[in-house]
PyMOL Python script that loads the backbone (N, CA, C, O; Angstrom):
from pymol import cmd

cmd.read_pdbstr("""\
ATOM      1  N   UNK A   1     -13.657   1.498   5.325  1.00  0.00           N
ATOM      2  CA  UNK A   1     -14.171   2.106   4.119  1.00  0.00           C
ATOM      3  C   UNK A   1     -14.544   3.556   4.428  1.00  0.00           C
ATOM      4  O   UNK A   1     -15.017   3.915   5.506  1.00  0.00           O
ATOM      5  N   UNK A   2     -14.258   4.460   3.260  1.00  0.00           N
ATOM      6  CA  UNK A   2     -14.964   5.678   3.893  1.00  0.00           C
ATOM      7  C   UNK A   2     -16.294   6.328   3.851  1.00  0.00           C
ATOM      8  O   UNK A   2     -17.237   5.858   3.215  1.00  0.00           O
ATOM      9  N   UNK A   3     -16.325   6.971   4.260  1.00  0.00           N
ATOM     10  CA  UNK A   3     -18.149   7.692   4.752  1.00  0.00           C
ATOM     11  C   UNK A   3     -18.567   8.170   3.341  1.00  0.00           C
ATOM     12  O   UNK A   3     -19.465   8.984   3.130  1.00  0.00           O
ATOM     13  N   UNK A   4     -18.091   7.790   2.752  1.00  0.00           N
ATOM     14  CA  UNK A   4     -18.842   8.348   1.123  1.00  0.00           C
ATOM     15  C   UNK A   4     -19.066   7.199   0.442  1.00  0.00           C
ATOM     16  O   UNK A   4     -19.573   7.112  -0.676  1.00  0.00           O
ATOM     17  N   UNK A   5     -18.654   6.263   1.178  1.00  0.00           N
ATOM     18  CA  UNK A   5     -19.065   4.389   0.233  1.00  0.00           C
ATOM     19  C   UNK A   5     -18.334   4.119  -0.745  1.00  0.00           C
ATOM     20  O   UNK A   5     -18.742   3.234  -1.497  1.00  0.00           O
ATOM     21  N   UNK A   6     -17.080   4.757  -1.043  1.00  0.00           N
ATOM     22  CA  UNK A   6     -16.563   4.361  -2.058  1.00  0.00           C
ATOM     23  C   UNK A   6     -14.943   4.042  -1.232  1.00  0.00           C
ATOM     24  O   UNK A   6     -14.547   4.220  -0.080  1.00  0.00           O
ATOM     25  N   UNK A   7     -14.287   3.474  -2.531  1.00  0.00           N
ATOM     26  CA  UNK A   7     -12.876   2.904  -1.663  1.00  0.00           C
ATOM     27  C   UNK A   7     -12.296   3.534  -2.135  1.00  0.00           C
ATOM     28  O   UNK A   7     -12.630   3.995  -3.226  1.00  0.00           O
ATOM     29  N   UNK A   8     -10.955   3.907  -1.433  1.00  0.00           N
ATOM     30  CA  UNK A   8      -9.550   4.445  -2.051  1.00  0.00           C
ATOM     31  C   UNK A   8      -8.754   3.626  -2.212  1.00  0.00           C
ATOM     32  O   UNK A   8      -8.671   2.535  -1.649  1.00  0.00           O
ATOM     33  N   UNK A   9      -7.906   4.203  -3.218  1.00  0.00           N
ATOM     34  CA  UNK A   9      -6.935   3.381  -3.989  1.00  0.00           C
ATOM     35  C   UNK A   9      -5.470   4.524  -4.019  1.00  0.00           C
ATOM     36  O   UNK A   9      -5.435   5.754  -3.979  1.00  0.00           O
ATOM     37  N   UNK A  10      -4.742   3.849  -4.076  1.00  0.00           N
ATOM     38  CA  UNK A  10      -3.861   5.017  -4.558  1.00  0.00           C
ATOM     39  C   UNK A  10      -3.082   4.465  -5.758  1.00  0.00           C
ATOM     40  O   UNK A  10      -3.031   3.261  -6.010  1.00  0.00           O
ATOM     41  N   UNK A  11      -2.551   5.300  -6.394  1.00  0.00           N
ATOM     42  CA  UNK A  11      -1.436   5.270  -7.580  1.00  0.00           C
ATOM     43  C   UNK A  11       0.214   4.891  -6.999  1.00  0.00           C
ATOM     44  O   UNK A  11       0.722   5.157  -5.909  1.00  0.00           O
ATOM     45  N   UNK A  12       0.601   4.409  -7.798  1.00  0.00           N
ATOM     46  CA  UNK A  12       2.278   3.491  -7.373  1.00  0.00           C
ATOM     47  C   UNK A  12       2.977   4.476  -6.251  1.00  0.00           C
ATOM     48  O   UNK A  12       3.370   4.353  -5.090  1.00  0.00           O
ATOM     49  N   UNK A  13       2.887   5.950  -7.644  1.00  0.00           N
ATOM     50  CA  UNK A  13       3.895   6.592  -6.758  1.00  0.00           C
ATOM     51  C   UNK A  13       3.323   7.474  -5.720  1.00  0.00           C
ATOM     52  O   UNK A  13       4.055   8.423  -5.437  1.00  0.00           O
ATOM     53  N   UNK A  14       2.098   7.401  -5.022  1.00  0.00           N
ATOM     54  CA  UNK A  14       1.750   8.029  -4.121  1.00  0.00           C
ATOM     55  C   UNK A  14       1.601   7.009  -2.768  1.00  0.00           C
ATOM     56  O   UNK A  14       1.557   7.323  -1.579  1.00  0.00           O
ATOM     57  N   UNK A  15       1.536   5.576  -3.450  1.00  0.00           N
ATOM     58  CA  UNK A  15       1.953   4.697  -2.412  1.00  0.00           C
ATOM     59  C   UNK A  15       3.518   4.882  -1.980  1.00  0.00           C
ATOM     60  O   UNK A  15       3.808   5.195  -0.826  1.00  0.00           O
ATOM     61  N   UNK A  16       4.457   4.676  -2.937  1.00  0.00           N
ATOM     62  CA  UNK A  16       5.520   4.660  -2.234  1.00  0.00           C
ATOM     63  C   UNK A  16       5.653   6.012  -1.912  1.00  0.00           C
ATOM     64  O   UNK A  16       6.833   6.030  -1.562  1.00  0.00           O
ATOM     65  N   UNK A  17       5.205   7.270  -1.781  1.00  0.00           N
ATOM     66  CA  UNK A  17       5.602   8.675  -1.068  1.00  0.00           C
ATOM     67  C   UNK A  17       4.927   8.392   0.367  1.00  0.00           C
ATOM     68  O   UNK A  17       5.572   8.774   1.343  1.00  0.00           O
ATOM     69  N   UNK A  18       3.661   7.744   0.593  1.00  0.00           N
ATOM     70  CA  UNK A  18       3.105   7.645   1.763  1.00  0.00           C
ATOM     71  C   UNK A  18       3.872   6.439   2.739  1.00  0.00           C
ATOM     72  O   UNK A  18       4.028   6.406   3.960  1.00  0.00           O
ATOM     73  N   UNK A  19       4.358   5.285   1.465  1.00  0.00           N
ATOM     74  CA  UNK A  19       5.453   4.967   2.336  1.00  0.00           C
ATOM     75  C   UNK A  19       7.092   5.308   2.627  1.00  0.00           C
ATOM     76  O   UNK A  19       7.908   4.661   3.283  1.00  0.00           O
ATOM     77  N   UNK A  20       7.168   5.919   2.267  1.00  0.00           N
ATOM     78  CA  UNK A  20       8.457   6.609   2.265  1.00  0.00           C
ATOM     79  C   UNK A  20       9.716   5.512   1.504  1.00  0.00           C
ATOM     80  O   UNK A  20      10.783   5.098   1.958  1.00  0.00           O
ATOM     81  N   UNK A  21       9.168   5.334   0.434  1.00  0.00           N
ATOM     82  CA  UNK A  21      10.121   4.020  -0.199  1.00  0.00           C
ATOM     83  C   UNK A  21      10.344   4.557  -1.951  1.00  0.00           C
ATOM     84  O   UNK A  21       9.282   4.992  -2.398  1.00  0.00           O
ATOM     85  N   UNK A  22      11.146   4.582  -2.653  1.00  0.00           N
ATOM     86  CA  UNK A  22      10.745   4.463  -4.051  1.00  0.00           C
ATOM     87  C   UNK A  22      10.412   3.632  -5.111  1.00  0.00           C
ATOM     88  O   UNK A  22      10.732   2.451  -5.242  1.00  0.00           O
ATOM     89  N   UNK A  23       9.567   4.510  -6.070  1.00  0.00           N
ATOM     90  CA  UNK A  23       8.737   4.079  -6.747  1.00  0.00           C
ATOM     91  C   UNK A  23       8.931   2.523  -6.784  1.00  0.00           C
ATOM     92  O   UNK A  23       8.099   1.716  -6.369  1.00  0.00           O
ATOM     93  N   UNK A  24      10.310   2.173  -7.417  1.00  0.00           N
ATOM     94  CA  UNK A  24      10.776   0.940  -8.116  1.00  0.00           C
ATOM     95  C   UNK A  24      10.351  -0.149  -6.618  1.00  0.00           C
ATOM     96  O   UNK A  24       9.558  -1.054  -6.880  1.00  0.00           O
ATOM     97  N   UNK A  25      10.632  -0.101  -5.785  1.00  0.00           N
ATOM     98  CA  UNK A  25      10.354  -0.947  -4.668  1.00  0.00           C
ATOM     99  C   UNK A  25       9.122  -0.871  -4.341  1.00  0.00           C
ATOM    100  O   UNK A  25       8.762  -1.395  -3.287  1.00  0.00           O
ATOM    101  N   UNK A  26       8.145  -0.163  -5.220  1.00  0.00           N
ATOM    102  CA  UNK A  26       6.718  -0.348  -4.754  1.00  0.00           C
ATOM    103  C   UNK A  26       6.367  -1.290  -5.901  1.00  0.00           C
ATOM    104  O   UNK A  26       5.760  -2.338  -5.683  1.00  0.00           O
ATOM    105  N   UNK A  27       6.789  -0.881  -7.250  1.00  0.00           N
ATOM    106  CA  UNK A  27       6.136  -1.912  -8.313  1.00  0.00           C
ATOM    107  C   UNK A  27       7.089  -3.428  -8.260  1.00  0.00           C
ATOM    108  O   UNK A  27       6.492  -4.463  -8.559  1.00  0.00           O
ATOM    109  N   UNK A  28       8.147  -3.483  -7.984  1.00  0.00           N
ATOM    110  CA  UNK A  28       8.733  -4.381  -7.556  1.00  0.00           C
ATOM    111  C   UNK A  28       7.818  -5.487  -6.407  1.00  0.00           C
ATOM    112  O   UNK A  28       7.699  -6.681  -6.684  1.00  0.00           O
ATOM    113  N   UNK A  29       7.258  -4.924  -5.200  1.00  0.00           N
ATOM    114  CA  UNK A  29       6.243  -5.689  -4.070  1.00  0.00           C
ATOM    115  C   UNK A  29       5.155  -6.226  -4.956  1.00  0.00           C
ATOM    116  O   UNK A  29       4.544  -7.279  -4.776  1.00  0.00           O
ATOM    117  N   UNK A  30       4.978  -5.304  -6.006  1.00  0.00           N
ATOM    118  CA  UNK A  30       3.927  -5.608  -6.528  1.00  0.00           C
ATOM    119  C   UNK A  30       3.614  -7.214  -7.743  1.00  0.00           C
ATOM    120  O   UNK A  30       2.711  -7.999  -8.032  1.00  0.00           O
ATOM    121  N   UNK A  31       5.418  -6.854  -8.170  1.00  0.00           N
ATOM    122  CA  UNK A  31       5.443  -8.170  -9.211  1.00  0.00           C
ATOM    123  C   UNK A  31       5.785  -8.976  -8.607  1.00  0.00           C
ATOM    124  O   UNK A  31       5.993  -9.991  -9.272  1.00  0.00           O
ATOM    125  N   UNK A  32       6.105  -9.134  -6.872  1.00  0.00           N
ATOM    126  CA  UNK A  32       6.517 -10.624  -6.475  1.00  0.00           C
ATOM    127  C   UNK A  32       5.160 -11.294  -6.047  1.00  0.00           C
ATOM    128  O   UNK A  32       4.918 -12.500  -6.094  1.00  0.00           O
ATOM    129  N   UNK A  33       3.991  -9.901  -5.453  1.00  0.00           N
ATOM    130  CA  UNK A  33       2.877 -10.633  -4.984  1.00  0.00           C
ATOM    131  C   UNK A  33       3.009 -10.196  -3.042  1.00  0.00           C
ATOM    132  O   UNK A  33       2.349 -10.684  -2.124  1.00  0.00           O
ATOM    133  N   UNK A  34       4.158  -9.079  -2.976  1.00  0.00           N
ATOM    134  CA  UNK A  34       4.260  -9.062  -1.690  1.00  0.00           C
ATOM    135  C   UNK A  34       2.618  -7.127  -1.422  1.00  0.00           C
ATOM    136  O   UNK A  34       2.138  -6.653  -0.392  1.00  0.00           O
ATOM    137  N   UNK A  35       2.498  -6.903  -2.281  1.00  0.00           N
ATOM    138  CA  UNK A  35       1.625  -6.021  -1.872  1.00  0.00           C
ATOM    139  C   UNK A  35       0.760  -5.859  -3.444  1.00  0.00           C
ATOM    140  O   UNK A  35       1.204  -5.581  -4.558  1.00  0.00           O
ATOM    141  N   UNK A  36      -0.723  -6.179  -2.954  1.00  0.00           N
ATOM    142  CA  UNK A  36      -1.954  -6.488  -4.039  1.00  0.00           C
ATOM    143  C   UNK A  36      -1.872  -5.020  -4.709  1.00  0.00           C
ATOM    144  O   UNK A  36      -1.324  -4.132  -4.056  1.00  0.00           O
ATOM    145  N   UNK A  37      -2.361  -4.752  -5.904  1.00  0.00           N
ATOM    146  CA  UNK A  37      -2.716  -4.106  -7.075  1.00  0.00           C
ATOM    147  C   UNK A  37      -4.026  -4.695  -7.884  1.00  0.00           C
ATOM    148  O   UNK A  37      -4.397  -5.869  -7.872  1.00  0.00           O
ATOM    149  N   UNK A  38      -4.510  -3.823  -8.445  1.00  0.00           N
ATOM    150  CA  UNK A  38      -5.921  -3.850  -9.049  1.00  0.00           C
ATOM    151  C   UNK A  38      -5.533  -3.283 -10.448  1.00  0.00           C
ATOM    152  O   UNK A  38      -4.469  -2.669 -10.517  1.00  0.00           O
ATOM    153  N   UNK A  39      -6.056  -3.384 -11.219  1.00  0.00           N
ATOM    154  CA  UNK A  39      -5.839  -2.889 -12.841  1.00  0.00           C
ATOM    155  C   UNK A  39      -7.513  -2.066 -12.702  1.00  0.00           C
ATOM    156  O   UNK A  39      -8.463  -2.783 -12.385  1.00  0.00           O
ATOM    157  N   UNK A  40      -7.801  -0.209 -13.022  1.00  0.00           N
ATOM    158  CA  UNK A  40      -8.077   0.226 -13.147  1.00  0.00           C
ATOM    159  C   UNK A  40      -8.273   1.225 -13.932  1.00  0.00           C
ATOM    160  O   UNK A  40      -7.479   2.135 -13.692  1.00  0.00           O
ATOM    161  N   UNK A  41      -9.057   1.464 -14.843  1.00  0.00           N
ATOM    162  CA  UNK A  41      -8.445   2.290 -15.777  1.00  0.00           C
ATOM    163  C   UNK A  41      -6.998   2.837 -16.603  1.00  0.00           C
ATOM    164  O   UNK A  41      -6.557   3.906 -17.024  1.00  0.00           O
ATOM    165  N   UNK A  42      -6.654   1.676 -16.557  1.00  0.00           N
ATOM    166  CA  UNK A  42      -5.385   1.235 -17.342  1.00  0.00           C
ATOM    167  C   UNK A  42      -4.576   1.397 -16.384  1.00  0.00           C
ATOM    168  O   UNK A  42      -3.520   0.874 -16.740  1.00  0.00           O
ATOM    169  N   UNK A  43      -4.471   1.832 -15.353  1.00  0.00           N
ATOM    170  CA  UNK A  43      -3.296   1.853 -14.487  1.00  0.00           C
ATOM    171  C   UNK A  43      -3.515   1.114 -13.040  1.00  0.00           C
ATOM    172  O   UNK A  43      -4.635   0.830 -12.614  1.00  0.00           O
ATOM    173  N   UNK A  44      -2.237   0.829 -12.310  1.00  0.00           N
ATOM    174  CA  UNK A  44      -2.401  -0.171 -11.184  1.00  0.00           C
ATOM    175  C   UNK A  44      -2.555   0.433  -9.961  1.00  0.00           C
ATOM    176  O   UNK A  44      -1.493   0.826  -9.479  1.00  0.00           O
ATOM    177  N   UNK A  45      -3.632   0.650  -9.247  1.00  0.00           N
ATOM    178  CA  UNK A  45      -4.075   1.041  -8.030  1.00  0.00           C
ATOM    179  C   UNK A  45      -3.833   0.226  -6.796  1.00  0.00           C
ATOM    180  O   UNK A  45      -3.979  -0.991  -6.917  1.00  0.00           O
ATOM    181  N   UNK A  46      -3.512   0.671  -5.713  1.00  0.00           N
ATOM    182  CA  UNK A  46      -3.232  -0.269  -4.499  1.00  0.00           C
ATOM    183  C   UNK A  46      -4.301   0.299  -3.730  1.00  0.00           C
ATOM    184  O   UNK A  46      -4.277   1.519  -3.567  1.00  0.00           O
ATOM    185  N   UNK A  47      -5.234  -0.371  -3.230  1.00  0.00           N
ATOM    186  CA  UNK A  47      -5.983  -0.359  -1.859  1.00  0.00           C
ATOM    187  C   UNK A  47      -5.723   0.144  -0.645  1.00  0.00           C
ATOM    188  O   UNK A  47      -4.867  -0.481  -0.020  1.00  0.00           O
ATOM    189  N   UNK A  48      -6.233   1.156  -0.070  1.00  0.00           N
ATOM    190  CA  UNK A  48      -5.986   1.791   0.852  1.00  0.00           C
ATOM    191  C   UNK A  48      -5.484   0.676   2.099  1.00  0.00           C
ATOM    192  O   UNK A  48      -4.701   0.802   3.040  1.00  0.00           O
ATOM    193  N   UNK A  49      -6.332  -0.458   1.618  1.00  0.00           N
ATOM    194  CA  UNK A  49      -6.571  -1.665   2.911  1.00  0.00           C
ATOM    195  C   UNK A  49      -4.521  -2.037   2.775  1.00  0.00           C
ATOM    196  O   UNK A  49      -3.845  -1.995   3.803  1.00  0.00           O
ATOM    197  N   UNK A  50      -4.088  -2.252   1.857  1.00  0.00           N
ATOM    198  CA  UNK A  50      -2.651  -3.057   1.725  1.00  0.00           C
ATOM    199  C   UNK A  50      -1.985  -2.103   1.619  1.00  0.00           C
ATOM    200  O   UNK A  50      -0.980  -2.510   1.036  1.00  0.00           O
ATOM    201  N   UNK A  51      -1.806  -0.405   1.920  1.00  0.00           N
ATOM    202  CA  UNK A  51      -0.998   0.083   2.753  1.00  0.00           C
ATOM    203  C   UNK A  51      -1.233  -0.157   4.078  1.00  0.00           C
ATOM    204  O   UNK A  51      -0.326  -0.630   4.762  1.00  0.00           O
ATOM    205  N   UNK A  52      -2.808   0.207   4.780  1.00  0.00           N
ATOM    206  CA  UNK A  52      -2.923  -0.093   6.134  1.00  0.00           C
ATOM    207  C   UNK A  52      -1.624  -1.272   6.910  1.00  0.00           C
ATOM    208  O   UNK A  52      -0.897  -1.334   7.901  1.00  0.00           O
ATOM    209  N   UNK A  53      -1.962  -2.038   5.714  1.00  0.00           N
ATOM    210  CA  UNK A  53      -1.383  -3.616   6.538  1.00  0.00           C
ATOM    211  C   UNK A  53      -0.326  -3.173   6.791  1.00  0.00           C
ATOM    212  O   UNK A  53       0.159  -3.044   7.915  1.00  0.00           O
ATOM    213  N   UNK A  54       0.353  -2.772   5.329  1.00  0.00           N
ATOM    214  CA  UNK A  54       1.517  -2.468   5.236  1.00  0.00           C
ATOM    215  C   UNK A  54       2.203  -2.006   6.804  1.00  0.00           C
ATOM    216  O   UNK A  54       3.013  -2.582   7.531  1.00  0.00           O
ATOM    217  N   UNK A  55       1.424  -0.618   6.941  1.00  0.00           N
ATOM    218  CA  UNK A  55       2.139  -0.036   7.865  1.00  0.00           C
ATOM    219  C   UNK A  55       1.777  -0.387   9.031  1.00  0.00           C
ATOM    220  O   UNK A  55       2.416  -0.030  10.020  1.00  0.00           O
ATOM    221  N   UNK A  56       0.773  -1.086   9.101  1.00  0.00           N
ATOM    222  CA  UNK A  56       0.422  -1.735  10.778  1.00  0.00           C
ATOM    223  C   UNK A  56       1.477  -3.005  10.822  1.00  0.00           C
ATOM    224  O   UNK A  56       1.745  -3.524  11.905  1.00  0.00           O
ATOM    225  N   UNK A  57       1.931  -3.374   9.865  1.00  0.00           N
ATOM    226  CA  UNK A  57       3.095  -4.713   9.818  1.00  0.00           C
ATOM    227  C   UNK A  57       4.551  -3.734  10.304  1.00  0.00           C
ATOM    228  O   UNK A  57       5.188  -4.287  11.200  1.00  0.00           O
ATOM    229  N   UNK A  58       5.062  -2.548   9.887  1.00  0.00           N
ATOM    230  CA  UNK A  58       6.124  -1.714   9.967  1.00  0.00           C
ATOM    231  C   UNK A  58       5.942  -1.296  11.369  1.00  0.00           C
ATOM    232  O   UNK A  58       7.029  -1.337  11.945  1.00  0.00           O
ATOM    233  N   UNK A  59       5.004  -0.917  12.119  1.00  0.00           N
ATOM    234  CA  UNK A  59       4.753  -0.610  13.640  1.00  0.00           C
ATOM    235  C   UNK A  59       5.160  -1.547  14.534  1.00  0.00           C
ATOM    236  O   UNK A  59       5.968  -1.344  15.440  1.00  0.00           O
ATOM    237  N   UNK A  60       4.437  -2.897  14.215  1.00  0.00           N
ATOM    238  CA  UNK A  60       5.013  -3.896  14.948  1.00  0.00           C
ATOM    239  C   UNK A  60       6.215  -3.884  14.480  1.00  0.00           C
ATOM    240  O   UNK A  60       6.964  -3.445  15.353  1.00  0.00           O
ATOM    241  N   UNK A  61       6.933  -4.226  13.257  1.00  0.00           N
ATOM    242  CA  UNK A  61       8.209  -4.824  13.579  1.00  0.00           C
ATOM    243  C   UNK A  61       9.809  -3.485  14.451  1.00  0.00           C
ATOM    244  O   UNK A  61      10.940  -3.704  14.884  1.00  0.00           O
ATOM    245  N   UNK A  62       8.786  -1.994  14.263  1.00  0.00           N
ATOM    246  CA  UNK A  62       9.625  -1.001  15.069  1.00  0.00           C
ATOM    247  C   UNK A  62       9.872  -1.307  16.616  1.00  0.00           C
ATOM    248  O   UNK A  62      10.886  -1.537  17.276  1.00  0.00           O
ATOM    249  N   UNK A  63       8.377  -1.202  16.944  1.00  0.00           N
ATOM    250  CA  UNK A  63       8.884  -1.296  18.561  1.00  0.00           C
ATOM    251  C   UNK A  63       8.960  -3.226  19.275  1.00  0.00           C
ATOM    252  O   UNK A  63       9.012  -3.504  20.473  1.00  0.00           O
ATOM    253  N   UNK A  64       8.941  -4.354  17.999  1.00  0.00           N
ATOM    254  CA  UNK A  64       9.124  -5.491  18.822  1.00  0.00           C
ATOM    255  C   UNK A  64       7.827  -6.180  18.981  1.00  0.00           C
ATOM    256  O   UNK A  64       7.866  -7.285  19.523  1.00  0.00           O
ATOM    257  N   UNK A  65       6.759  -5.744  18.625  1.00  0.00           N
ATOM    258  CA  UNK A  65       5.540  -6.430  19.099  1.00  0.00           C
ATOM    259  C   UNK A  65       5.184  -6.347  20.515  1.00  0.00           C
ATOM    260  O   UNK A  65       4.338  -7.085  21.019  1.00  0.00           O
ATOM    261  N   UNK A  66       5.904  -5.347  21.230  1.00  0.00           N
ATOM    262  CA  UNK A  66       5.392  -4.930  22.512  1.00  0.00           C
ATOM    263  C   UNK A  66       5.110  -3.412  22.519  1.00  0.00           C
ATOM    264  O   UNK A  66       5.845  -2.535  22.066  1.00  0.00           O
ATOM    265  N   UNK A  67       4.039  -3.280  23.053  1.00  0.00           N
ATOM    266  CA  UNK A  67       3.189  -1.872  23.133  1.00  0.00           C
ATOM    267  C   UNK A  67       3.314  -1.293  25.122  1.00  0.00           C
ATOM    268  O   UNK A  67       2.765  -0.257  25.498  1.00  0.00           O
TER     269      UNK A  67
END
""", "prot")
cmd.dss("prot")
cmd.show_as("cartoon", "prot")
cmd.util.cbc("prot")
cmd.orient("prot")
C-alpha cells in the first residue's frame, strides 16, 4: 500500500500500457475472471495488487522459475 494510505488503481488502458498488451486483452482478462476489476465511479479500475501479480507471474514464467 502506499505511504499516503490510500490504494492505487489504474484505468484499463493504463493497465494494458504498463503491461505492454492491448486494451482489448486487458478487458477481455477481465470478463473471463483472469485479472480482478472494481467498479468505481462508473468506470473499471484494476488494483495495483493484480498487476503486481500479474507481472511477478510474467518474471517467473521468463526465466523458468530459477533465479
Amino acid at each position: 500500500m502506499p505511504k499516503n494510505g490510500r490504494r492505487d488503481f489504474y484505468s484499463v488502458r493504463r493497465a494494458a500500457w504498463i503491461l505492454n498488451l492491448p486494451s482489448s486483452a486487458v478487458s477481455r482478462a477481465i470478463r473471463v475472471g483472469e485479472l480482478r476489476a472494481e467498479p468505481r465511479n462508473g468506470r473499471l479500475l484494476i488494483p495495483a495488487s493484480e498487476l503486481t501479480r500479474l507481472l511477478a507471474g510474467a518474471a517467473v514464467a521468463q526465466d523458468g522459475g530459477q533465479k
